[in-house]
Structures are given as structure tokens and as C-alpha cells.
C-alpha positions as CSV (number, residue, x, y, z in Angstrom):
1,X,0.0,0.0,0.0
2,X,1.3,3.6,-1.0
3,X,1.5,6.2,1.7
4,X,-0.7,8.9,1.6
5,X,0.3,12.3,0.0
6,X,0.1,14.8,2.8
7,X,-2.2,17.4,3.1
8,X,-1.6,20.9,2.9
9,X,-3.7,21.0,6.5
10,X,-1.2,18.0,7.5
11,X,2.0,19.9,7.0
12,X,0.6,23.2,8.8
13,X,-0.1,20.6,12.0
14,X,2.8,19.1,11.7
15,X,5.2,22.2,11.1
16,X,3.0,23.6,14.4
17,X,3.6,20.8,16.1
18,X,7.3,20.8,16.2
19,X,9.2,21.2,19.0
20,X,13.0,20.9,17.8
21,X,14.7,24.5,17.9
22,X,11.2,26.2,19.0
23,X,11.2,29.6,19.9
24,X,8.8,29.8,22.6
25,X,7.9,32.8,25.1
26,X,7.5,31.7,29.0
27,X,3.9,30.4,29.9
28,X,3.7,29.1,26.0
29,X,3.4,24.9,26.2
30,X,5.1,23.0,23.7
31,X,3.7,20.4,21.7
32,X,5.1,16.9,20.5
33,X,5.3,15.5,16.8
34,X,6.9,15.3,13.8
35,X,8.0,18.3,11.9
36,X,8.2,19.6,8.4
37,X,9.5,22.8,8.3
38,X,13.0,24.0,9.9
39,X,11.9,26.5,11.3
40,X,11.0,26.9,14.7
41,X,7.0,26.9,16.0
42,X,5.3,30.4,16.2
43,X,5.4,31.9,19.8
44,X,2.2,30.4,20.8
45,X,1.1,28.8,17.8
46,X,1.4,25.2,19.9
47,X,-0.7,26.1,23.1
48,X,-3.8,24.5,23.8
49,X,-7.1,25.4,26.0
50,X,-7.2,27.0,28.7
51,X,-4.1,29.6,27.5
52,X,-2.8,31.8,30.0
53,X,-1.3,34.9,29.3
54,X,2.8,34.8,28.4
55,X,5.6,36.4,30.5
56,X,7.5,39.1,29.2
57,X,10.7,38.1,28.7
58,X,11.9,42.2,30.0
59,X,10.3,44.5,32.5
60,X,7.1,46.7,31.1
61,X,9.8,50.0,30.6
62,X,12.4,48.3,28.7
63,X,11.8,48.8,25.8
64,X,12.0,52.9,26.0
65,X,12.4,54.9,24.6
66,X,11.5,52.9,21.7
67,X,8.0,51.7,23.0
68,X,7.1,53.4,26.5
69,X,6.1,51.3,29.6
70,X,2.7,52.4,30.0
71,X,1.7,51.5,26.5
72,X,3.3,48.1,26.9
73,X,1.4,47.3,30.7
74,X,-1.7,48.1,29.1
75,X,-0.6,46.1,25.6
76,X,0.4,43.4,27.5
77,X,-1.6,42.6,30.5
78,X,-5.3,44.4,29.3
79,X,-5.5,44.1,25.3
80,X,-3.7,40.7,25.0
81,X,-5.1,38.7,28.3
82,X,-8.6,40.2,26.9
83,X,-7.9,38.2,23.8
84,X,-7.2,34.8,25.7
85,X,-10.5,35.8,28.0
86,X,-12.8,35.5,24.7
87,X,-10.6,32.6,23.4
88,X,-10.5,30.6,26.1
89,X,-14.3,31.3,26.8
90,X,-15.0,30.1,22.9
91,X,-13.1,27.3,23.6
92,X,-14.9,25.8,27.1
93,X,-17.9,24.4,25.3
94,X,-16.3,23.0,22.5
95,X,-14.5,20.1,24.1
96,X,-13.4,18.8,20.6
97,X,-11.0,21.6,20.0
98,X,-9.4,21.9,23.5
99,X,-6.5,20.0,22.6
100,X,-5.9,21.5,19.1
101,X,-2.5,23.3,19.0
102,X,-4.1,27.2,18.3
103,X,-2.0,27.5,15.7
104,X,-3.6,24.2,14.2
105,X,-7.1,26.3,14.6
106,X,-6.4,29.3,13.2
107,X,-4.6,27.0,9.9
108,X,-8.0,25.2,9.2
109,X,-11.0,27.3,10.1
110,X,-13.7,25.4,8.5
111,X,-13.1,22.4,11.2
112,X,-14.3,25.7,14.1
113,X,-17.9,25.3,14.1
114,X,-19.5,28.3,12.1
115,X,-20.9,30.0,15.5
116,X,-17.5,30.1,16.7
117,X,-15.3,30.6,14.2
118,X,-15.2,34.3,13.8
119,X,-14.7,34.7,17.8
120,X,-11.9,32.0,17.3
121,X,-10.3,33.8,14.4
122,X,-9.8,36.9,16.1
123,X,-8.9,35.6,19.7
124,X,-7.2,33.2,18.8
125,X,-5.3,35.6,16.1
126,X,-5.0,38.4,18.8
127,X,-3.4,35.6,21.7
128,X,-0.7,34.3,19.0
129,X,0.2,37.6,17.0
130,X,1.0,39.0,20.5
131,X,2.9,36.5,22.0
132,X,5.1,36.5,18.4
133,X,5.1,40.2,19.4
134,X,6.8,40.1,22.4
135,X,9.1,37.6,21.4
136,X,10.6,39.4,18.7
137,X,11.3,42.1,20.6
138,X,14.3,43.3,22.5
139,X,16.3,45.6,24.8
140,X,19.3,44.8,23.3
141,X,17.6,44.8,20.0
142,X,18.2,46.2,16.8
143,X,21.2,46.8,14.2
144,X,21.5,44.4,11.4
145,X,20.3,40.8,11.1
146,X,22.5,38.3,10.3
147,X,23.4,34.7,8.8
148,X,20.5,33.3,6.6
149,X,18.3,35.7,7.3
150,X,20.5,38.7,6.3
151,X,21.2,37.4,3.2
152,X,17.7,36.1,2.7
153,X,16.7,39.6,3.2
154,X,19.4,40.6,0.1
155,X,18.2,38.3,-1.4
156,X,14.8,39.4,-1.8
157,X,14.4,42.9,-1.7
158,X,18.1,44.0,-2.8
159,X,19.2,45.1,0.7
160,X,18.0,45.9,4.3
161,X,17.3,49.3,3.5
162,X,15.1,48.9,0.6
163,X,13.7,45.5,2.9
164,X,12.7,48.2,5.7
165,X,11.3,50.6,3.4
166,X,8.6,48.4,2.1
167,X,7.9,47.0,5.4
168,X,7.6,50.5,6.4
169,X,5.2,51.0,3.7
170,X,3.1,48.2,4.2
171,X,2.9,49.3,8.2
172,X,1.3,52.2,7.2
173,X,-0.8,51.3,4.4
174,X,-3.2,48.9,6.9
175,X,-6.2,50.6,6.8
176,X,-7.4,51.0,10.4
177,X,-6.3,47.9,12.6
178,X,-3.9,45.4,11.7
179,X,-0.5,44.2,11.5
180,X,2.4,44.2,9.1
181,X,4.6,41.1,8.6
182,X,7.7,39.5,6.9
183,X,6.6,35.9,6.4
184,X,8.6,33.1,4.6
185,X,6.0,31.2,2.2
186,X,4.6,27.9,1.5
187,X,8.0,27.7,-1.2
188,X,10.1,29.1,1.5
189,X,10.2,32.8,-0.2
190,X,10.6,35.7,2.0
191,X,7.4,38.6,1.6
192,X,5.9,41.2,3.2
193,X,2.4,41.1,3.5
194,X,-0.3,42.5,5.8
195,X,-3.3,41.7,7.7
196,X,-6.3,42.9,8.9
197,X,-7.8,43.0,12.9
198,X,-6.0,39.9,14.1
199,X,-5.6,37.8,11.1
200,X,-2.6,36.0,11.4
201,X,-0.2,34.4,8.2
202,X,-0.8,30.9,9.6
203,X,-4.2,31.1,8.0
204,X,-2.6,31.0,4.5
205,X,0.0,28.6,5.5
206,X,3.2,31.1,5.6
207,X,5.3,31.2,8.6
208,X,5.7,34.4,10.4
209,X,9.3,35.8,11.1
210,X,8.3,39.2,11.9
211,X,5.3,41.3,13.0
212,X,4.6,44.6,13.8
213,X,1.2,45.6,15.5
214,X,-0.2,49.2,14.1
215,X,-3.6,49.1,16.3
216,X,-3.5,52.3,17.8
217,X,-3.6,50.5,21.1
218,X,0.1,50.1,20.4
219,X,1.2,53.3,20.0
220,X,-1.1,55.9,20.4
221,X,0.0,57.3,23.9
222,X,3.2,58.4,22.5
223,X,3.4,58.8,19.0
224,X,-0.9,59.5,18.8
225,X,-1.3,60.0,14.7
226,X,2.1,59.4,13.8
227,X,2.4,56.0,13.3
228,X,4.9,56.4,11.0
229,X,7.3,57.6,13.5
230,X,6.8,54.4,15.7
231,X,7.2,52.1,12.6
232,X,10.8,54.2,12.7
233,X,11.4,53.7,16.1
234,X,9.8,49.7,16.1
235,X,13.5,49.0,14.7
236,X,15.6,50.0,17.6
237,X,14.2,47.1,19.6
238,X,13.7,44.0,17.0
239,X,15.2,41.2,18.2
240,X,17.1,39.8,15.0
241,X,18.2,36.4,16.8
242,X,15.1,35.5,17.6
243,X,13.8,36.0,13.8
244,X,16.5,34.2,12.8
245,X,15.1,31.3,15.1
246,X,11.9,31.4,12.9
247,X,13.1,31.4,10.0
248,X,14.3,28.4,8.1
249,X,16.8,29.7,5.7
């Protein structure tokens, strides 16, 4: 008898399932299973009902004067423990998804059952882009990337300037809320894309490396309108290593 081809919905388990090389943030569980992909799981991506709400891996006014520690108290322990509250309510009377990785959820929608699924999609996108968030930031962030990533980045978009311009640009085209991402494909390409609310890029299968939240919840106490000044300052405090943990080169 002949194996079975995988699935695309296989692969995205199984590459969220992984636990070799993860990059996880502290009160994220890890998952067991084969894996497909090099790189590591999504911050997140492999926890399962009831979620609680991650550590920070730095105190609240670390990250200044880059990101300010009021913004990040109430970015961190209102807006992003209220997404896990509506997830983790969603979740209680659905025992067949309590042991789902999130990240599997959020890959294959249609298995959510329709009175849940939009509350899923955006909890469940609001508890893993943040805890991505966090992760990829850094006190001691910044500079230059390095290694694969670096040159991936060359690669790409022709150098790390022109890469930060059109990041840059798609961070302040969203529309309202949403986020702005560098994502490596289902071939492995590096892009910059955007989403919408809480969408996330595991939803169309790509992995995320990078993500930048431009809800006005994340930067309106300090830079208010100009949210093109805290895409410039959003820089200063990327954490490059831990990008280059996600991404698989």
C-alpha cells in the first residue's frame, strides 16, 4: 500500500507541532510530533485550551524609549489577556478543539464550528500575534540581522534598507487595525504582507518571522497620529536572533 500524500492542513499541524529549535515565550506549552518545516513553531502557535497569558521576557519599561512602559502594561496585561478571556471562553464548550494546538485552529478554520469561528479567528489571532510580538522584541535589539536571514533579506528585496522601506510602507498602508509582517512562504520565499484585525499568516499557511502591530492601542500614547514615527522607532528594539530562530533559511 502507497503512503498517503500529505495534506496541505497536515504539514501546517505538523510544522506547528514541532518542537525541535522552538522559539517559545515563557507560559507558552510545547507540543510533541513530527515536523516539516526547519523553522522553529510560532510563539504560541502550539498552546492548547485553557491559554494563559505569556511572561515578558523584560520588564514593562524596557523597551524605551523605543515603545514606553505604560503602552506596553496596558498592551500586555489588558488588550492581550482580553484576547485569551474570549478565546479561552469560545473554547470551554467546544471540548473537541481543547486540545488542538491554536495555531492548528487558526490554519483550518472550516473544522471551528461556524458559531465560533469568527470569535476563534480573532482571539485566537489576537493571543498568537502578540505573543510573536513580544518575542521578537528586544532591549538589546536592533542593528542588522544576520546569517541566513540577512542574506535572505538581500536576497529578496536587494538590501536591508530597501527590505525596511517596504515593510515600512506596508505598516502604514493597513487601513485602520492590523498588522504588518515579513513571512517566509509555503515555497520558502521571504514577503511582506499585511493583515487585517488579528488575522494571522498561519491562515494562509506562511510562517511568520516578523510582525509589527499598528492598532492604535500600540502606539497611540506616545506617538498618537504618527504612526509612521513608531514604525521608525519599532526598529531600535527588534530582536534579530530570535527572527532568525523562525526562520528556516
Amino acid at each position: 500500500m502507497s503512503r498517503p500524500v500529505p495534506t496541505r492542513r497536515d504539514a501546517l499541524k505538523w510544522m506547528m507541532a514541532g518542537t525541535a529549535g522552538a522559539l517559545l515565550v515563557p507560559g507558552c506549552a510545547t507540543g510533541a510530533g513530527p515536523s516539516t518545516a526547519s523553522a522553529a513553531a510560532v510563539p504560541g502557535s502550539q498552546s492548547t485550551f485553557p491559554v494563559a497569558l505569556p511572561d515578558l521576557p523584560y520588564a514593562y519599561d524596557a523597551l524605551a524609549p523605543a515603545i514606553d512602559a505604560q503602552t506596553m502594561e496596558i498592551h500586555h496585561s489588558r488588550h492581550h489577556q482580553g484576547y485569551i478571556n474570549g478565546l479561552n471562553a469560545a473554547l470551554e464548550n467546544l471540548p473537541d478543539l481543547q486540545s488542538q494546538p491554536i495555531g492548528a485552529l487558526l490554519a483550518d478554520l472550516e473544522q471551528i464550528p461556524a458559531e465560533a469561528r469568527e470569535t476563534i479567528r480573532n482571539t485566537g489571532g489576537g493571543y498568537v500575534n502578540h505573543a510573536l510580538f513580544w518575542a521578537t522584541l528586544s532591549p538589546s535589539g536592533g542593528g542588522l540581522p544576520s546569517g541566513a536571514l540577512a542574506d535572505g533579506l538581500n536576497q529578496t528585496f536587494g538590501s536591508f534598507d530597501a527590505f525596511k522601506a517596504e515593510f515600512a510602507e506596508a505598516a502604514g498602508g493597513v487601513f485602520g487595525s492590523g498588522w504588518a509582517w515579513l513571512v517566509q512562504d509555503e515555497a520558502g520565499l521571504l514577503r511582506i504582507t499585511a493583515t487585517a484585525n488579528q488575522d494571522t499568516p498561519l491562515m494562509e499557511g506562511q510562517q511568520p518571522i516578523l510582525g509589527l502591530d499598528v492598532w492604535e492601542h500600540a502606539y497611540y500614547l506616545a506617538y498618537q497620529n504618527q504612526r509612521g514615527a513608531y514604525v521608525s522607532a519599532f526598529w531600535e528594539v527588534v530582536d534579530w536572533t530570535a527572527c532568525s530562530t523562525l526562520y528556516a533559511g
